[in-house]
Structure formats: C-alpha cells, structure tokens
N, C-alpha and C positions, 0 to 999 in steps of 0.2 A: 504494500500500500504506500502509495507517494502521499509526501504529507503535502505537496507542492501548492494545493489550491486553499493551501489557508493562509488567512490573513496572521499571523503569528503575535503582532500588535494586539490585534482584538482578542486575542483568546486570552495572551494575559492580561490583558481588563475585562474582560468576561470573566476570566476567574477571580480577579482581585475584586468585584463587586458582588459576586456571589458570595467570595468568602466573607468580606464585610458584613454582607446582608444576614449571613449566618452564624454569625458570633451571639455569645448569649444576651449582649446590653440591646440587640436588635430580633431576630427571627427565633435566637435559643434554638440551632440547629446542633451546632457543634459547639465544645466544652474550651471556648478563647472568648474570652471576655474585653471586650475594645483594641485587641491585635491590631489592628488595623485604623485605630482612633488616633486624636492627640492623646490619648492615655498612652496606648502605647508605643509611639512616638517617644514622646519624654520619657519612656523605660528603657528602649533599644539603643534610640540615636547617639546615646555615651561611647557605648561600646564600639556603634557602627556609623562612626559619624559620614561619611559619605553615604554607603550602602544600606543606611538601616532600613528605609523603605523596604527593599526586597528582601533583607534581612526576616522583618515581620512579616512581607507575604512568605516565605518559604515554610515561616512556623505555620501559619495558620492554612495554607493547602497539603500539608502533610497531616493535620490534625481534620479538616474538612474530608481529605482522601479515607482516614482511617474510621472516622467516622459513618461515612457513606458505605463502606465494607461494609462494619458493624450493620449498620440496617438494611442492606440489600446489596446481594454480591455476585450478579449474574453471569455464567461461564458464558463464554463464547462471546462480552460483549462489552464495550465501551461507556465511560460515564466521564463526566467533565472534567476528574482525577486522573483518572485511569483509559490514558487513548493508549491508541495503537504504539510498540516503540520504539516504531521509525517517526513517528508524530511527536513522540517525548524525546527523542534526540535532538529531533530538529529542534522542539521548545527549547532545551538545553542550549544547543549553539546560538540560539537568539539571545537569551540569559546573559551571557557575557557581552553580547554588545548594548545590553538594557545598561548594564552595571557600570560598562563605561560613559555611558550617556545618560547615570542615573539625575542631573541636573534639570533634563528636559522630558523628565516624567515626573519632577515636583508637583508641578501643577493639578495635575490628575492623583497622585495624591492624596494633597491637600484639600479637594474638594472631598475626595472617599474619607476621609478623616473627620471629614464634619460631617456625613451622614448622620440622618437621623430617620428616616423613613426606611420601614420593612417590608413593604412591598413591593418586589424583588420585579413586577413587571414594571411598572413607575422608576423604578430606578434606573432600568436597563435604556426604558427610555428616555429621561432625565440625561442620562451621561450619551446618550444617540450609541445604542450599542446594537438597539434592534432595528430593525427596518420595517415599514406597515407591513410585509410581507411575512417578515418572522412573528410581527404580532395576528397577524391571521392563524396562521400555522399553531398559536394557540389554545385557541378552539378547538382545536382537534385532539390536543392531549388533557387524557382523563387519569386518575389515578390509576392505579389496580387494584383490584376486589380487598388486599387486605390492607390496601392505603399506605404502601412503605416504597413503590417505585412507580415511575411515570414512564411509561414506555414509550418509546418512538414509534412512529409508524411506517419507519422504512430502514434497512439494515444503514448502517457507518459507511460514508464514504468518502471519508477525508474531506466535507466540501466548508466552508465558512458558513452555509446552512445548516448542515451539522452541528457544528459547533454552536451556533447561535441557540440552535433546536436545545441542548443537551443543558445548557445554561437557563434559558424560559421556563426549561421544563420544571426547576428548582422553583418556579411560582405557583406551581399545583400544591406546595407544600404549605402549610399551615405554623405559625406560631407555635415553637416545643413539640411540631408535629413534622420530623423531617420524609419528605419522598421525592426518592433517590431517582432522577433519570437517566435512561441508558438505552440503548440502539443495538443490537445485534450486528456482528462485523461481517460487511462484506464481503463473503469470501468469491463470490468473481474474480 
C-alpha cells in the first residue's frame, strides 16, 4: 500500500485534534488530562523547549493509540492510530521535518491549546480539517450494535478521504463514551 495520496500535514492535525478533543478536561476519551493544553504546555516546554509541542502530541497519541486497542481492536484493519506501516513510516519521515520546522506549527498549536469545545465535528470544522464532502460522509456512519466502534463503509485505501473518514468517525462517540473507528485494509 502506497501511502502517496495523503496529505501527511492533515493527518497530523487530524490527529492532534482528535487527541485534544479526547483528553479527559474535554470528551474523557482517553486517561491525558490537558496534554495538549497550556497546562501542558507549561509542564513539557522546560524540558523541550523547542520541540515540546510534538513532545506532548507523541505522549498523548500513544496513550489515544493504547486506549483505542483497549476498546476495540479489529484484525485485519486500520484506525486513526494504527495505519498501514508503510503509512507510519512515511508519518515518521514527515516527523522530523515537523520538528525542524517546529516554529511554523506554533500557531496551530496555540489555537488547539485553547480548545474548549468537545464536539469533535465542530472542531474538525472550526480548524477547516473536513470538507462538506467528509461532512456528508457522516451521515452514513453509525455506531455498532455494542456502541465501542464506528465502522467505515469501504475497506482503507490510503486516500486523504480515508483519513478524514477515520478521524469524523471519532464524533459518533459520546462524552466518557469512546467509539473507536476503523476501515478494513485493502487488500487489492
């Protein structure tokens, strides 16, 4: 699987907004309490005074990651954590040029810092992460019967609609009520 038709920008602020949004002072998804805040900001930044930014998102997407496991951990398939990993490589080799240019993703940030709304579609829109397109798309996801994952309705195919899908899908979930979305991998 080529990871080539993603946008690598957007997935890490698709994820650094989901994780936000799921920290306990907001959705009580996963066990990081303002990671991603000026709380945690004025905790990190000591130690990582250039890089603490990504510093804080790396704690709180391994902890978002382990979490999502814990409540729903489906074989053969993909979730906003857990892509394909020739997909997490590639995230990787982006990573280090994030870090060298961590001055010109202050700004973005700064604003996820002052979050205060948990409504994880309003946000996504708020920060222009979805398009009317990903916001139709939707509507079409439902929970599942026991309410712990949102399935996609078309296998993984590396696309930036994918990704988008995989992140929205995280608004089926409720307050202290996490459901976990995931895609089945293409195997074409």
């Amino acid at each position: 699987m080529t990871p080539a038709k993603i946008d690598f920008d957007r997935l890490l602020k698709l994820r650094l907004v989901v994780a936000r949004v799921g920290e306990m002072d907001l959705a009580k998804w996963w066990n990081t309490r303002g990671q991603l805040s000026r709380l945690g900001t004025a905790t990190v930044r000591r130690g990582f005074p250039r890089t603490h930014y990504f510093a804080q998102a790396r704690s709180v997407f391994l902890v978002a990651g382990f979490r999502c496991r814990e409540v729903f951990d489906p074989p053969k398939s993909v979730t906003l954590w857990q892509l394909p990993e020739s997909v997490e490589e590639e995230f990787e080799t982006h990573w280090e040029r994030w870090l060298d240019q961590a001055d010109q993703w202050k700004p973005f940030f700064l604003e996820l810092e002052g979050l205060k709304e948990a409504e994880l579609k309003t946000v996504l829109h708020s920060f222009n992460l979805i398009t009317d397109e990903d916001a139709g798309l939707f509507s079409r996801l439902r929970r599942s019967a026991e309410g712990r994952a949102v399935p996609l309705p078309a296998p993984f195919k590396a696309t930036d609609r994918d990704i988008a899908s995989l992140a929205l899908g995280f608004a089926r979930g409720e307050p202290s009520a996490l459901a976990v979305p995931y895609a089945p991998l293409d195997n074409a």
